[in-house]
Phi, psi and omega in degrees: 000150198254121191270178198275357176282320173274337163311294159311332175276329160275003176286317196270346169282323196303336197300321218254019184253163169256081195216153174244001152203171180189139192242146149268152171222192158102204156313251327218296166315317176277002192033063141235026178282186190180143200313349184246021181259146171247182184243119192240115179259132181246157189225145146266114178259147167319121175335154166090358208236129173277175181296318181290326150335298222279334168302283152340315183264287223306318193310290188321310156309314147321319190287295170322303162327276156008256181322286206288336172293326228048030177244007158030243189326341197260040165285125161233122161236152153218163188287094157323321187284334195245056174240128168301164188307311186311306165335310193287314182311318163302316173270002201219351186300306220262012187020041153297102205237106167294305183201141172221132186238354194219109180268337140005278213278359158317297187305313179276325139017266189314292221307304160338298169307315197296324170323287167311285190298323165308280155008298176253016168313336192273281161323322174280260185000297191286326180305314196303296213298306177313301185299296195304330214275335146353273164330287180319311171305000000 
């Protein structure tokens, strides 16, 4: 489990990034991590980063979360912006909030997702329950 010491350390790493938010989501957001759980972080990156930037810090950033989590291999970041909706809806659901610096584009973010996901909740439902029994068959 990701303690408030570490939590704050990433707050403070996050402070020096170029991001204008950034959430815990998973276990570790939900209090059901457990010693064999990683720690999964979503970033909002700051406007202006082309797709390879944005690669390049995420990489970098797995790693440092890591180090800094102590779940060191077990890091996962992702780009909110290049996530299918469910994922961003996923990630921003548990309101674990790390670090936020610019809250304007937080908000319209969210409201954007929530928006869309509400919207296609119905649709995602049914495509998901239709593949698997697809798979099952």
């Amino acid at each position: 489990m990701i303690s408030n010491t570490q939590k704050h350390e990433l707050s403070a790493y996050f402070s020096g990034q170029p991001v204008d938010a950034v959430y815990l989501f998973g276990s570790q957001a939900t209090g059901k991590g457990n010693k064999l759980s990683d720690i999964d972080v979503a970033v909002l990156f700051s406007e202006g980063l082309d797709d390879r930037q944005r690669f390049d810090l995420r990489l970098s950033m797995m790693s440092d979360v890591g180090k800094i989590s102590h779940f060191y291999d077990n890091a996962e970041v992702v780009d909110l912006d290049n996530v299918p909706l469910a994922l961003q809806y996923q990630a921003i659901a548990p309101r674990q909030e790390l670090f936020v610096k610019n809250r304007t584009r937080q908000v319209l973010f969210e409201a954007r997702v929530m928006s869309k996901f509400f919207d296609y909740v119905y649709f995602i439902k049914t495509n998901t329950s239709v593949g698997l029994a697809a798979i099952i068959r």
